[in-house]
CHARMM internal coordinates of N, CA and C (Angstrom, degrees):
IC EDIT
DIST 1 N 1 CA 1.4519
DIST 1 CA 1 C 1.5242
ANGL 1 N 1 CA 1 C 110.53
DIST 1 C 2 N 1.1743
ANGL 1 CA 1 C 2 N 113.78
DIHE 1 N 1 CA 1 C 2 N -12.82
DIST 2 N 2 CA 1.5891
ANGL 1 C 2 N 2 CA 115.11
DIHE 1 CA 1 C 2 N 2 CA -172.48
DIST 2 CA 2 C 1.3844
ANGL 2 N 2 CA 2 C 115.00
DIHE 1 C 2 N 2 CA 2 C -90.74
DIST 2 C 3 N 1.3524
ANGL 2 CA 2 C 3 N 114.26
DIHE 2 N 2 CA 2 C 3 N -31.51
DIST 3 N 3 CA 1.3248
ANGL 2 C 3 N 3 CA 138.89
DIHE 2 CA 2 C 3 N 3 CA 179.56
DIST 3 CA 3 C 1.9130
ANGL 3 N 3 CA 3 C 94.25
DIHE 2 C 3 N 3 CA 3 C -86.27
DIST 3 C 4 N 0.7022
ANGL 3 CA 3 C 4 N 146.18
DIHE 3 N 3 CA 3 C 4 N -6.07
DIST 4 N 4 CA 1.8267
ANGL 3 C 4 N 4 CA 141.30
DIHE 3 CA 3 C 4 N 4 CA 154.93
DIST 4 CA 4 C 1.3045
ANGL 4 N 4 CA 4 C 86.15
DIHE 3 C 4 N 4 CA 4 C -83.83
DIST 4 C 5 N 1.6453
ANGL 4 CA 4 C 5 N 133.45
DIHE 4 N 4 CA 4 C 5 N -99.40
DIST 5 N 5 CA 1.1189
ANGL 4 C 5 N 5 CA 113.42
DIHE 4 CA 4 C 5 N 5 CA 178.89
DIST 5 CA 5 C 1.3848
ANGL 5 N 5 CA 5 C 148.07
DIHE 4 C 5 N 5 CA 5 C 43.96
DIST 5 C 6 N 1.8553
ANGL 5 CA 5 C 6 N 103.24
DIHE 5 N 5 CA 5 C 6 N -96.54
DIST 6 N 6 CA 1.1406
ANGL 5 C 6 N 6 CA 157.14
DIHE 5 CA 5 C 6 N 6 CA 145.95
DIST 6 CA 6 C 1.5145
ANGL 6 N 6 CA 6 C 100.98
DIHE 5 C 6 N 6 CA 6 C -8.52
DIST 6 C 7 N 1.4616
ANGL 6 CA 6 C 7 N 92.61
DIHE 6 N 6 CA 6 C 7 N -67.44
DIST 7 N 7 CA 2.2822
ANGL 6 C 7 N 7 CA 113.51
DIHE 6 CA 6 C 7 N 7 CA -155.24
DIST 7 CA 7 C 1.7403
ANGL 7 N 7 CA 7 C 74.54
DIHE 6 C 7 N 7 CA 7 C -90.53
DIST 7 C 8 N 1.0583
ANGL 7 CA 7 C 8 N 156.42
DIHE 7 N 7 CA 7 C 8 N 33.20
DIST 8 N 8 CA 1.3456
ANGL 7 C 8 N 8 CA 126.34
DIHE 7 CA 7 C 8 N 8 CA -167.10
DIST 8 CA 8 C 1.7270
ANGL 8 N 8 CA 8 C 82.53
DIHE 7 C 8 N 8 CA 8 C -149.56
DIST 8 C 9 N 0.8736
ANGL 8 CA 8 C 9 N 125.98
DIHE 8 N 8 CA 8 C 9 N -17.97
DIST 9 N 9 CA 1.6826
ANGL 8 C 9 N 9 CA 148.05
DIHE 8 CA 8 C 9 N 9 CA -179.57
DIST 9 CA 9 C 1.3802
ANGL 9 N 9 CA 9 C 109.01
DIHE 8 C 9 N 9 CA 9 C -77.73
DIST 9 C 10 N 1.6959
ANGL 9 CA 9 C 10 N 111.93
DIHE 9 N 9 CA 9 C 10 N -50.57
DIST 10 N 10 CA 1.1547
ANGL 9 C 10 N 10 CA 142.75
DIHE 9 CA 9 C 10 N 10 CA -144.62
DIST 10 CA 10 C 1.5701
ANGL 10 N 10 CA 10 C 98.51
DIHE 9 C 10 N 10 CA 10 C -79.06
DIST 10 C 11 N 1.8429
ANGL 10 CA 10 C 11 N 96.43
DIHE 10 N 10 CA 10 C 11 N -67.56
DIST 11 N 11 CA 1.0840
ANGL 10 C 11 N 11 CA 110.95
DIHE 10 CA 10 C 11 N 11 CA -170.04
DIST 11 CA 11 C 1.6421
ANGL 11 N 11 CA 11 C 104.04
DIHE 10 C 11 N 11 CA 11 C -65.99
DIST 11 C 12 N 0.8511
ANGL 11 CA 11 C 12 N 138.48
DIHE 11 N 11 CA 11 C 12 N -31.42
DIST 12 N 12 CA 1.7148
ANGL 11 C 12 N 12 CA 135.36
DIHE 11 CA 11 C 12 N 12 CA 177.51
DIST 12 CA 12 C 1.4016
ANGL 12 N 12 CA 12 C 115.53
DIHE 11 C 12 N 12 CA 12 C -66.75
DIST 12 C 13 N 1.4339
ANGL 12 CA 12 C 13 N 109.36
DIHE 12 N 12 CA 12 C 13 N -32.12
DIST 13 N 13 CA 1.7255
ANGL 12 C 13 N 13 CA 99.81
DIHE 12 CA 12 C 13 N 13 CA 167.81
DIST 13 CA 13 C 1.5152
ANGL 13 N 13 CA 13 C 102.22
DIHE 12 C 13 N 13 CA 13 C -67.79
DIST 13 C 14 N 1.5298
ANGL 13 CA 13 C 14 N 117.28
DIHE 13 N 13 CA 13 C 14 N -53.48
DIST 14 N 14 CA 1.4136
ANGL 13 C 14 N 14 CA 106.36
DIHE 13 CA 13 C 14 N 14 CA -161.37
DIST 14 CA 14 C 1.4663
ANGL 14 N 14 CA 14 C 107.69
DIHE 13 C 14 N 14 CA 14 C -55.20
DIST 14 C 15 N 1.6351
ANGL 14 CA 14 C 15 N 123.93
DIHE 14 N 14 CA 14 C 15 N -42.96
DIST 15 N 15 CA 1.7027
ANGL 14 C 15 N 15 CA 110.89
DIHE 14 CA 14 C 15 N 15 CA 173.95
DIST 15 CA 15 C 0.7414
ANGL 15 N 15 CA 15 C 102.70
DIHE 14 C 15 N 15 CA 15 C -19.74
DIST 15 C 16 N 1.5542
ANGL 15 CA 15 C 16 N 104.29
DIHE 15 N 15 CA 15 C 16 N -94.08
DIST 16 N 16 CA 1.4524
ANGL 15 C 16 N 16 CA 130.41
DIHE 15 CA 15 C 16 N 16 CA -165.34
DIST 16 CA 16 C 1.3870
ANGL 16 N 16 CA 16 C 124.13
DIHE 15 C 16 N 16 CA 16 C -27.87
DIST 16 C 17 N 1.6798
ANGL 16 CA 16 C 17 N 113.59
DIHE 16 N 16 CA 16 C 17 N -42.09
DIST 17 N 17 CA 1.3094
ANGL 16 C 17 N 17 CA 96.77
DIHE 16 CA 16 C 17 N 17 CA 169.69
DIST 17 CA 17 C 1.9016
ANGL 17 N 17 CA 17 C 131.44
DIHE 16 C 17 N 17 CA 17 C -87.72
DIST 17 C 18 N 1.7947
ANGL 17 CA 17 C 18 N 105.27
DIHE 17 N 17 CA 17 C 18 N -7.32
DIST 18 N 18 CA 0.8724
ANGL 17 C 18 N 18 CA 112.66
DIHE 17 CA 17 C 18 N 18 CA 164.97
DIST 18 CA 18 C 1.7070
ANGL 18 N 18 CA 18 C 131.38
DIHE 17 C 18 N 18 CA 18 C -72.45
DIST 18 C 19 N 1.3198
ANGL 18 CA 18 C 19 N 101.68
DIHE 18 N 18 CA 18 C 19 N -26.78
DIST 19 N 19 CA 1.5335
ANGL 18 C 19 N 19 CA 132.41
DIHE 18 CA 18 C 19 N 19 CA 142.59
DIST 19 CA 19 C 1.4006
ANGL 19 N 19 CA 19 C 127.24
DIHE 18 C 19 N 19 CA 19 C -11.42
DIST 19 C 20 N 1.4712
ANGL 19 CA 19 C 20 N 79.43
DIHE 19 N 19 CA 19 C 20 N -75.88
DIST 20 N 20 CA 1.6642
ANGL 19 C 20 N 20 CA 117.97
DIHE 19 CA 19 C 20 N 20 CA -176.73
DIST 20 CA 20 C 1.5500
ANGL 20 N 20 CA 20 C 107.26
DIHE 19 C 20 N 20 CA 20 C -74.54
DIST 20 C 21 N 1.5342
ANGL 20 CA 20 C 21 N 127.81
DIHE 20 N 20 CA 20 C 21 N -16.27
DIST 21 N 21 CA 1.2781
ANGL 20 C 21 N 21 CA 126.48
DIHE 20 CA 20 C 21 N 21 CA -174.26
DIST 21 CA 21 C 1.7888
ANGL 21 N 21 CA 21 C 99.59
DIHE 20 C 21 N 21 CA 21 C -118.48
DIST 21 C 22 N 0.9288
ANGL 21 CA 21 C 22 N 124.68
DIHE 21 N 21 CA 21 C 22 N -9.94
DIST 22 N 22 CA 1.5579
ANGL 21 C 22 N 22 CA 124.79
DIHE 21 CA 21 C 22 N 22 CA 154.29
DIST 22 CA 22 C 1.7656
ANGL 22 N 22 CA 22 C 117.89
DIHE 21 C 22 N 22 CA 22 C -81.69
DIST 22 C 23 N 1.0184
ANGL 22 CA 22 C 23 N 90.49
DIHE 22 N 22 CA 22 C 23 N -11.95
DIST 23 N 23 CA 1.7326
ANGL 22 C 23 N 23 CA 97.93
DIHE 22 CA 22 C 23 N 23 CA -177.73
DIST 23 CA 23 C 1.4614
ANGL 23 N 23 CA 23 C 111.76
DIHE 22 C 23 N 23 CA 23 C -82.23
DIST 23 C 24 N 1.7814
ANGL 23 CA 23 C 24 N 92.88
DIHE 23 N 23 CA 23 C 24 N -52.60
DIST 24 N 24 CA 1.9848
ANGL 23 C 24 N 24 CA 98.30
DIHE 23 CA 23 C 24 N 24 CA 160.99
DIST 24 CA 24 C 1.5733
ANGL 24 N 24 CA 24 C 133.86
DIHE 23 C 24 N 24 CA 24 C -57.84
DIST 24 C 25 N 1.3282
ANGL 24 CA 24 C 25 N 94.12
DIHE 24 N 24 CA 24 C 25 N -26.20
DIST 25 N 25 CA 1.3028
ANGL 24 C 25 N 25 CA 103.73
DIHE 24 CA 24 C 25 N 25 CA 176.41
DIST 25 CA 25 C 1.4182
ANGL 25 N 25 CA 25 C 107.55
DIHE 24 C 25 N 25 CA 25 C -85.58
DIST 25 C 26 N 1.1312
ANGL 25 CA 25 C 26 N 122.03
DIHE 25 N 25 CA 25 C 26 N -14.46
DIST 26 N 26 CA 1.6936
ANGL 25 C 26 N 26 CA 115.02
DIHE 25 CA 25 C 26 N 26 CA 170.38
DIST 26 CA 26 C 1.3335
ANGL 26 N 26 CA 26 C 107.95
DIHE 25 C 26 N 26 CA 26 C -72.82
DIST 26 C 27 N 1.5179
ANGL 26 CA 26 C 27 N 125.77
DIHE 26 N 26 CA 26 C 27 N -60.59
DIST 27 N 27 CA 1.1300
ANGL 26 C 27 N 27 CA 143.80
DIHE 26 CA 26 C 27 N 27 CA 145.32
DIST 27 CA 27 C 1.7145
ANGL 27 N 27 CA 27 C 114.52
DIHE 26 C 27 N 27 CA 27 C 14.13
DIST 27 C 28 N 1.3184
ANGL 27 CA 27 C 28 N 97.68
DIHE 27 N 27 CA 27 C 28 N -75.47
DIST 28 N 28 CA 1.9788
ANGL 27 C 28 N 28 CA 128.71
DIHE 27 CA 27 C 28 N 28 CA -176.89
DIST 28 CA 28 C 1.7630
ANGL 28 N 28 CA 28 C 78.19
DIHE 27 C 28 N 28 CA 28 C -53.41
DIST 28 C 29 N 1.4111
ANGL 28 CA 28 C 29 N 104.97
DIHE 28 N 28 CA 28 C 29 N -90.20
DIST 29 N 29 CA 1.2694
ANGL 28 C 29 N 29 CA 109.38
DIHE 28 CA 28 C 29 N 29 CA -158.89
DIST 29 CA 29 C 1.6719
ANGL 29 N 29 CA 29 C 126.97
DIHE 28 C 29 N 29 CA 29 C -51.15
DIST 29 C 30 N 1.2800
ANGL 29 CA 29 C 30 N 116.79
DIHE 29 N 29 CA 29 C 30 N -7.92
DIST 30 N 30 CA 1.3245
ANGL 29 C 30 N 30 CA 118.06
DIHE 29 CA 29 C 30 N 30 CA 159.14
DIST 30 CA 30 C 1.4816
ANGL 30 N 30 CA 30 C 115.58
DIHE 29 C 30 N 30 CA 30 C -90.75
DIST 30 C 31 N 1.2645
ANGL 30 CA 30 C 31 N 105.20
DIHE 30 N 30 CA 30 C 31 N -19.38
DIST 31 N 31 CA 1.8520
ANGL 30 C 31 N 31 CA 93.43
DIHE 30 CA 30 C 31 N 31 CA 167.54
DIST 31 CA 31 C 1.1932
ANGL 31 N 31 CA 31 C 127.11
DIHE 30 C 31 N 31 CA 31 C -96.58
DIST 31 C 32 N 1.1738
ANGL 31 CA 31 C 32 N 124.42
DIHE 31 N 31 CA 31 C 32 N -9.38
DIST 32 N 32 CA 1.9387
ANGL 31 C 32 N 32 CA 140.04
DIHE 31 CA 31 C 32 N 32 CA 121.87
DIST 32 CA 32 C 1.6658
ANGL 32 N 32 CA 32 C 115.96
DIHE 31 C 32 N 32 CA 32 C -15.94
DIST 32 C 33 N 1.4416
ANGL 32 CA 32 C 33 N 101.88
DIHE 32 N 32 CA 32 C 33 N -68.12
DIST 33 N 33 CA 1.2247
ANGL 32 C 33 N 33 CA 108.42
DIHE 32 CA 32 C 33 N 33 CA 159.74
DIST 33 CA 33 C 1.0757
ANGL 33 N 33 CA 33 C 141.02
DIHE 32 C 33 N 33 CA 33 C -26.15
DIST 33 C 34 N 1.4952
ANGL 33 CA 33 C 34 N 98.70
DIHE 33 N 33 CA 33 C 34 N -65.81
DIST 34 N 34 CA 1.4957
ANGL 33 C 34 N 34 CA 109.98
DIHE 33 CA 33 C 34 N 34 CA -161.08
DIST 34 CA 34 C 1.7825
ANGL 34 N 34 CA 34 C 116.67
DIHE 33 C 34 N 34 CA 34 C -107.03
DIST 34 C 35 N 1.7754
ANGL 34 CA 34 C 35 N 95.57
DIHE 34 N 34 CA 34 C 35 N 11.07
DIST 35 N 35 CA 1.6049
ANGL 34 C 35 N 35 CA 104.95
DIHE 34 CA 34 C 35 N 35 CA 152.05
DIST 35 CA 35 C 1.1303
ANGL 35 N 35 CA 35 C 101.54
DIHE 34 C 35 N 35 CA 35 C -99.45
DIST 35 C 36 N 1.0832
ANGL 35 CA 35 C 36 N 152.93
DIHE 35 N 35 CA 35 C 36 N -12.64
DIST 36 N 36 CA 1.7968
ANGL 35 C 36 N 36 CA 152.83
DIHE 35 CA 35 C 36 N 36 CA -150.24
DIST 36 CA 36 C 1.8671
ANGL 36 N 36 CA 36 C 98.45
DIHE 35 C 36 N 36 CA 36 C -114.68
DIST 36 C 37 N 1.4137
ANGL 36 CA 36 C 37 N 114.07
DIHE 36 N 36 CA 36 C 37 N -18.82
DIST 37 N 37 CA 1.9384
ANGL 36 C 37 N 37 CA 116.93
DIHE 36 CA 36 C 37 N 37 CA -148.18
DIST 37 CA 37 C 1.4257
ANGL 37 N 37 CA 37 C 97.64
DIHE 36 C 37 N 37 CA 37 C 14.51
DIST 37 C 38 N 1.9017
ANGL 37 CA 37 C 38 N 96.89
DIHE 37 N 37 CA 37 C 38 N 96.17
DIST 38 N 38 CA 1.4596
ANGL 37 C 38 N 38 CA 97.09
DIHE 37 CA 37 C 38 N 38 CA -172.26
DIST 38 CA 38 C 1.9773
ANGL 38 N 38 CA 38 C 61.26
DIHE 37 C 38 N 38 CA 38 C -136.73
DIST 38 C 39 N 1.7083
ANGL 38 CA 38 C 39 N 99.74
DIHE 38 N 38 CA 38 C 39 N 118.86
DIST 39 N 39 CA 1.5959
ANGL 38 C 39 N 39 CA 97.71
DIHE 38 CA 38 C 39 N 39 CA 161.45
DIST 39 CA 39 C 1.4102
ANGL 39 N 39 CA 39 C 120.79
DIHE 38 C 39 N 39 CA 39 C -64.38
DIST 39 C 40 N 1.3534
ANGL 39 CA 39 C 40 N 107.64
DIHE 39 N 39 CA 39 C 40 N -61.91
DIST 40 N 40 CA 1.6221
ANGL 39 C 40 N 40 CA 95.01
DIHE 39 CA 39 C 40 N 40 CA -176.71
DIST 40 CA 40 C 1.2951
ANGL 40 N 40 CA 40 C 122.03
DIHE 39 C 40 N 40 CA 40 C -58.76
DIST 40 C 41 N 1.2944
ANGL 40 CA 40 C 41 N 144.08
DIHE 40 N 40 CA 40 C 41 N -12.44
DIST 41 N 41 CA 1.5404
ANGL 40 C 41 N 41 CA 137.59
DIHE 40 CA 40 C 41 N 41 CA 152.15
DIST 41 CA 41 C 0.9434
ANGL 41 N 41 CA 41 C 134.18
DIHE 40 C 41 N 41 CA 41 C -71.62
DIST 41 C 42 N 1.9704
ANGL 41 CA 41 C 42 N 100.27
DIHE 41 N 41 CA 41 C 42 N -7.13
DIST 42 N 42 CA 2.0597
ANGL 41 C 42 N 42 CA 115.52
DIHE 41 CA 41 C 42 N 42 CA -174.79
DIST 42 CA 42 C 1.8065
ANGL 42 N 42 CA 42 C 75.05
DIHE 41 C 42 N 42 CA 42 C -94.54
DIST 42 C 43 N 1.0375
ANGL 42 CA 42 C 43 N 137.82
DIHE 42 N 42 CA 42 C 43 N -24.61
DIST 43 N 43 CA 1.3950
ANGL 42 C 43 N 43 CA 130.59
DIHE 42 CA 42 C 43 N 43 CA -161.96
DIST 43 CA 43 C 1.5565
ANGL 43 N 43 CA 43 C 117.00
DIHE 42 C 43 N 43 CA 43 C -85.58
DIST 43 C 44 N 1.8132
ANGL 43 CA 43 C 44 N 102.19
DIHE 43 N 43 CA 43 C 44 N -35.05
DIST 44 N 44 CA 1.2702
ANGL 43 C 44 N 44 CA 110.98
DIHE 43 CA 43 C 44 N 44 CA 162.73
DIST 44 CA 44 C 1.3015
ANGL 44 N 44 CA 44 C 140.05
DIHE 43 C 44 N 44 CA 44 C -98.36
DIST 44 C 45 N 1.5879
ANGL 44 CA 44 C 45 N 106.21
DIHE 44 N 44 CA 44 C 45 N 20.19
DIST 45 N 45 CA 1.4399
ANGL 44 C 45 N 45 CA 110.25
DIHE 44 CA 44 C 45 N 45 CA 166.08
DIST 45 CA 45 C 1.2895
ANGL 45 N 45 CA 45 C 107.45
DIHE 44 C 45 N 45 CA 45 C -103.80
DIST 45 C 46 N 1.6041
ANGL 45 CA 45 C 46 N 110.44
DIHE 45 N 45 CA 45 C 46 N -9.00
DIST 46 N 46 CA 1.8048
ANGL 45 C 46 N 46 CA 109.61
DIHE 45 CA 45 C 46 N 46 CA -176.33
DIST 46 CA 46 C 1.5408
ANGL 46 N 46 CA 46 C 94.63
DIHE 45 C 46 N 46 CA 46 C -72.29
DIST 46 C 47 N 1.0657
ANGL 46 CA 46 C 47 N 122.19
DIHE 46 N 46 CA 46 C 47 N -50.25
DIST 47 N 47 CA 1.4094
ANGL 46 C 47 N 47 CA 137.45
DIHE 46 CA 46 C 47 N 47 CA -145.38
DIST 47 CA 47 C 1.8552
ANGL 47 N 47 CA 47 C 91.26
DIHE 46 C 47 N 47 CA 47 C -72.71
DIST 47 C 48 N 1.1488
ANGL 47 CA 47 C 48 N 104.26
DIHE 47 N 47 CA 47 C 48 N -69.27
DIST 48 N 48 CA 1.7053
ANGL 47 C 48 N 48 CA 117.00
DIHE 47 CA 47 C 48 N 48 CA 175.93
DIST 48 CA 48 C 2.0616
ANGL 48 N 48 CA 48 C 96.41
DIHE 47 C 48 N 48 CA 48 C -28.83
DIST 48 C 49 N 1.3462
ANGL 48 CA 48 C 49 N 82.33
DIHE 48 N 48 CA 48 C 49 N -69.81
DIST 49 N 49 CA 1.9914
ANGL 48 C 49 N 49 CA 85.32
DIHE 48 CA 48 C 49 N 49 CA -177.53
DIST 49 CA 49 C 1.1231
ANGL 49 N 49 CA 49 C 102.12
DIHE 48 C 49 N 49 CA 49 C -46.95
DIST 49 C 50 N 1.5161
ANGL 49 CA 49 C 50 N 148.20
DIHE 49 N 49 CA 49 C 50 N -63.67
DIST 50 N 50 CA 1.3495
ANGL 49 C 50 N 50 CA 137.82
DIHE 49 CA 49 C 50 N 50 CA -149.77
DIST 50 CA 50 C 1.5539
ANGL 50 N 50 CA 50 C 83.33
DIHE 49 C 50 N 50 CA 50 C -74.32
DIST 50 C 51 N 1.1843
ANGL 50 CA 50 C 51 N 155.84
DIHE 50 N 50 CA 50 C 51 N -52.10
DIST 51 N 51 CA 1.4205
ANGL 50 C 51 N 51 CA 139.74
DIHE 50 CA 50 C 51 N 51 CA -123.28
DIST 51 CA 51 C 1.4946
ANGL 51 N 51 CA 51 C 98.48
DIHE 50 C 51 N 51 CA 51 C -95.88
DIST 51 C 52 N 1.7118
ANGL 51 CA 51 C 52 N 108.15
DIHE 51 N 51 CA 51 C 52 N -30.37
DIST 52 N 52 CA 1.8311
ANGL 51 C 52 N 52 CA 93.11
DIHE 51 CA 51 C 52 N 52 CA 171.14
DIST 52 CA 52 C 1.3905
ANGL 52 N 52 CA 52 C 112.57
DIHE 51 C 52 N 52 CA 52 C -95.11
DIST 52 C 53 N 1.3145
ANGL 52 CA 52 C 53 N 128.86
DIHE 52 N 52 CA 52 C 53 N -15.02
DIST 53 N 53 CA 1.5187
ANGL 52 C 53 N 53 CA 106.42
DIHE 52 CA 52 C 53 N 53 CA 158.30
DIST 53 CA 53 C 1.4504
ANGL 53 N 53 CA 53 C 131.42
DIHE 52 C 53 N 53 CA 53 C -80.96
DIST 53 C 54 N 1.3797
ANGL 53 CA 53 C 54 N 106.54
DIHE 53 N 53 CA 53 C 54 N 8.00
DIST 54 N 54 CA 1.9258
ANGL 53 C 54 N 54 CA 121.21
DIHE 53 CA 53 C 54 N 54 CA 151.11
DIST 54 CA 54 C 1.3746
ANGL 54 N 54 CA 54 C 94.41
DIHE 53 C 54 N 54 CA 54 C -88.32
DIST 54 C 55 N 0.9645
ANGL 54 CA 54 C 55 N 115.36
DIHE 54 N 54 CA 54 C 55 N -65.09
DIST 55 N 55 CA 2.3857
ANGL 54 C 55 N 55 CA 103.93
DIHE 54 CA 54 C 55 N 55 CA -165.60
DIST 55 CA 55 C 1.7432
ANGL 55 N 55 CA 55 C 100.23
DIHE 54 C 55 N 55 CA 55 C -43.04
DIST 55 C 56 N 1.4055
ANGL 55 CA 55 C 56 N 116.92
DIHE 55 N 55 CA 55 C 56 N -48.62
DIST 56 N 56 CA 1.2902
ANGL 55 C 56 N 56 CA 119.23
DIHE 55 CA 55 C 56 N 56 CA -176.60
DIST 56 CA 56 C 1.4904
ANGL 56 N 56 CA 56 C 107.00
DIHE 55 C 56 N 56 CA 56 C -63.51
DIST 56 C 57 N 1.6049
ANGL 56 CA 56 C 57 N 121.65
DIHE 56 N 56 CA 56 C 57 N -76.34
DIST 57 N 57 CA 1.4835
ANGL 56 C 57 N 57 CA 98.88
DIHE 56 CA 56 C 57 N 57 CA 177.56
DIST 57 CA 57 C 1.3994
ANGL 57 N 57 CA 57 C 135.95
DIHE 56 C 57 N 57 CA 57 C -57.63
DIST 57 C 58 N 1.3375
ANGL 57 CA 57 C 58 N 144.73
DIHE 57 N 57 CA 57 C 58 N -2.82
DIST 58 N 58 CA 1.3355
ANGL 57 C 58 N 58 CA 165.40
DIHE 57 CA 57 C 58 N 58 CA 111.41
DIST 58 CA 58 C 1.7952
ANGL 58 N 58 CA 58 C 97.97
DIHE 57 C 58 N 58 CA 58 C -5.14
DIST 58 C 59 N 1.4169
ANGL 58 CA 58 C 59 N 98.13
DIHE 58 N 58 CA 58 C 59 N -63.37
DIST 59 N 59 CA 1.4537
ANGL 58 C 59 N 59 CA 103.51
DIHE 58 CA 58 C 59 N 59 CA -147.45
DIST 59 CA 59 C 2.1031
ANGL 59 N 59 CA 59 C 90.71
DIHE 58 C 59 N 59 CA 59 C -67.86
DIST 59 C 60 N 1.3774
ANGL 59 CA 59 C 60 N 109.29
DIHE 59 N 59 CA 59 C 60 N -35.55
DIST 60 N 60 CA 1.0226
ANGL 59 C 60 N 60 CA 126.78
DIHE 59 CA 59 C 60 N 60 CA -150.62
DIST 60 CA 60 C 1.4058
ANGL 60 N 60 CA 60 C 104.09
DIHE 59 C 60 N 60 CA 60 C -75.49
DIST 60 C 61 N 1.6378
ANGL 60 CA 60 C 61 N 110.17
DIHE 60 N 60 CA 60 C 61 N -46.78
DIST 61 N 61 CA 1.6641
ANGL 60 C 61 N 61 CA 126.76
DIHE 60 CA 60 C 61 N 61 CA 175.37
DIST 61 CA 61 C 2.1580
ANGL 61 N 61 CA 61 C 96.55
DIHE 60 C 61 N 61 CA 61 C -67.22
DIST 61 C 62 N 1.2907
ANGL 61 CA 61 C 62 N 121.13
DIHE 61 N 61 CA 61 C 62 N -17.90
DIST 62 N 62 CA 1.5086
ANGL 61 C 62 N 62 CA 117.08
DIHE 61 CA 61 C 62 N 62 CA 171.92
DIST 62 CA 62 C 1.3294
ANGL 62 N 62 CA 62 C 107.92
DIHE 61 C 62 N 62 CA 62 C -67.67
DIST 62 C 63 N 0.9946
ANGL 62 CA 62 C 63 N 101.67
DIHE 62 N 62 CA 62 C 63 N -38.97
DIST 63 N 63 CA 1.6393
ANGL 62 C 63 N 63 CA 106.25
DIHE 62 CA 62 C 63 N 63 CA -167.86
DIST 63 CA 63 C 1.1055
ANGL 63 N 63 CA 63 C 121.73
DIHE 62 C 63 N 63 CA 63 C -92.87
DIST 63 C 64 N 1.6538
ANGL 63 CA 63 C 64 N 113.16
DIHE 63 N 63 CA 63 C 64 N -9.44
DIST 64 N 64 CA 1.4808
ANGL 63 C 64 N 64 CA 97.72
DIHE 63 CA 63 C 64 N 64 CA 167.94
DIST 64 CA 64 C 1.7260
ANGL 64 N 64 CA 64 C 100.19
DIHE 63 C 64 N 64 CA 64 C -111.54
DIST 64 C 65 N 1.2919
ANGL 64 CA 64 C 65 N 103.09
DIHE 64 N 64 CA 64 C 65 N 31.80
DIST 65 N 65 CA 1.6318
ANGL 64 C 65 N 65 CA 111.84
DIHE 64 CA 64 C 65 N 65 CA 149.34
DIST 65 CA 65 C 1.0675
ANGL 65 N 65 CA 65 C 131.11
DIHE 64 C 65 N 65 CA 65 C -82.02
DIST 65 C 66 N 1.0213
ANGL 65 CA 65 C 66 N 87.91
DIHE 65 N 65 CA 65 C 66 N -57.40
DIST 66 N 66 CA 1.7806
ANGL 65 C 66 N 66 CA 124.15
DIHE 65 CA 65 C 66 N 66 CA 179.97
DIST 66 CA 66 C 1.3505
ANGL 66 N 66 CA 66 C 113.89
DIHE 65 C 66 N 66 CA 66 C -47.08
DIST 66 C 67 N 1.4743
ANGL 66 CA 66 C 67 N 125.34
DIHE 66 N 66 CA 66 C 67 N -35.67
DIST 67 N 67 CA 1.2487
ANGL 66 C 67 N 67 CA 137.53
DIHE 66 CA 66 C 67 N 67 CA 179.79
DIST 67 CA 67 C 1.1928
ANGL 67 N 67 CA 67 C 136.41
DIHE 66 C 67 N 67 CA 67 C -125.51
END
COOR INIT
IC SEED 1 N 1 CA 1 C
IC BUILD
């Protein structure tokens, strides 16, 4: 049981930090955007941002399951 745990620990940092690295990358790509006023890239860095601070809180509400 400690070793699930463990992988269940594991996998919630990596969300979170994959999360956390789709979020920057929304970030990048909306300020691409919004030197370029290129809508669909001001559209897909919003979207990118909202989608890793859901993977992150997701990851975050796992983990305080998990434990």
């Amino acid at each position: 049981m400690d070793l699930l745990n463990q992988v269940l620990t594991l996998v919630t940092k990596f969300a979170i930090i994959g999360g956390g690295l789709w979020l920057v990358w929304g970030v990048v790509v909306l300020a691409g955007g919004l030197k370029d006023k290129n809508g669909p890239a001001l559209q897909s860095g919003i979207w990118q941002i909202v989608g890793g601070g859901l993977i992150i809180a997701a990851a975050a509400l796992f983990s305080s399951v998990v434990s």
